[in-house]
Phi, psi and omega in degrees: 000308165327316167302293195294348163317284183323320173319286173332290211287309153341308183286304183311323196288297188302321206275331193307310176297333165279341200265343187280323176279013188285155183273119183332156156277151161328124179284125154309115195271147170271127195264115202284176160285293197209129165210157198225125167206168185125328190318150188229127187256111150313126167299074188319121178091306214263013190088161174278189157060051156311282173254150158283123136266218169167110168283117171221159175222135161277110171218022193281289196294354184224169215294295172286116145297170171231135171279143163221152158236112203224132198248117158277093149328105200297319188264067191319337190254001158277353195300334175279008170249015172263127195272004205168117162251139154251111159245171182213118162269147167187113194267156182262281239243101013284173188279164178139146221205163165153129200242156175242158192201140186203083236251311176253092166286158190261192182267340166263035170311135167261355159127026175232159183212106185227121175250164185208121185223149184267143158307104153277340167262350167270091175222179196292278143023277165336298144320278166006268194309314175318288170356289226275286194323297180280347219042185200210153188257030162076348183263124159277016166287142172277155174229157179203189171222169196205146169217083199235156232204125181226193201218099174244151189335104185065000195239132179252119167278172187208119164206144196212190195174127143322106195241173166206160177203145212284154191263028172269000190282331168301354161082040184214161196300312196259017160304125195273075141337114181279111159262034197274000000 
């Protein structure tokens, strides 16, 4: 028994250390359909470049595409004095909308906002139908607008920006690369 202690405890001390010294794991990156970023949202009132946005869509592998909007604070140490998100989407061609909303940001917000939703309007159809009603300038690109809208201590800003994402995202066989 006197032999096996010494052991014991040799393995315990060594095992304790690998697991505590381990090299962090890889964060795994996700691999998009389509992503787009660099877009820069203006601030009302506030100067330029507030949020990064960074646009993505999944649409190979699934019924419905999904949309992502993934929003950054440009000033990561204001982020902890914000009190309140709104964001609002609302794409024209096909028509269709849908918002994030966080009314109590906690104190540990970091200044990101990643939102994902599945496109219900975005299908072929839907397209179409936008087509017939509204016309069209000849582009099968979706186009939209993102608006978000927060609360820092006591005072509420707004800002937005025009987005567009290519219309292979309606998920469909006869999709055209606009090559203009």
């Amino acid at each position: 028994m006197k032999q096996i202690l010494p052991i014991l405890l040799i393995v315990a001390v060594i095992g304790g250390a690998m697991f505590f010294f381990q090299e962090p794991a890889a964060v795994e990156e996700v691999e998009r359909d389509w992503d787009a970023s660099g877009n820069v949202m203006q601030g009302a009132g506030e100067g330029n470049n507030k949020w990064k946005l960074e646009l993505w869509a999944d649409f190979e592998d699934t019924e419905e595409p999904i949309v992502g909007f993934d929003l950054s604070m440009r000033d990561k140490e204001r982020g902890a004095d914000v009190e309140a998100v709104e964001v609002f989407v609302q794409f024209y061609n096909p028509m269709g909308s849908f918002y994030y909303q966080d009314l109590n940001v906690d104190e540990e917000f970091d200044g990101m906002i990643a939102i994902e939703e599945v496109c219900t309007f975005c299908s072929k159809d839907a397209f179409d139908d936008s087509e017939m009603y509204y016309g069209t300038d000849g582009d099968s690109d979706l186009f939209g607008y993102i608006t978000i809208a927060w609360r820092e201590d006591g005072t509420t800003y707004e800002s937005g920006t025009d987005f567009s994402m290519p219309g292979k995202i309606l998920n469909n066989e006869d999709y055209v690369e606009n090559d203009n």
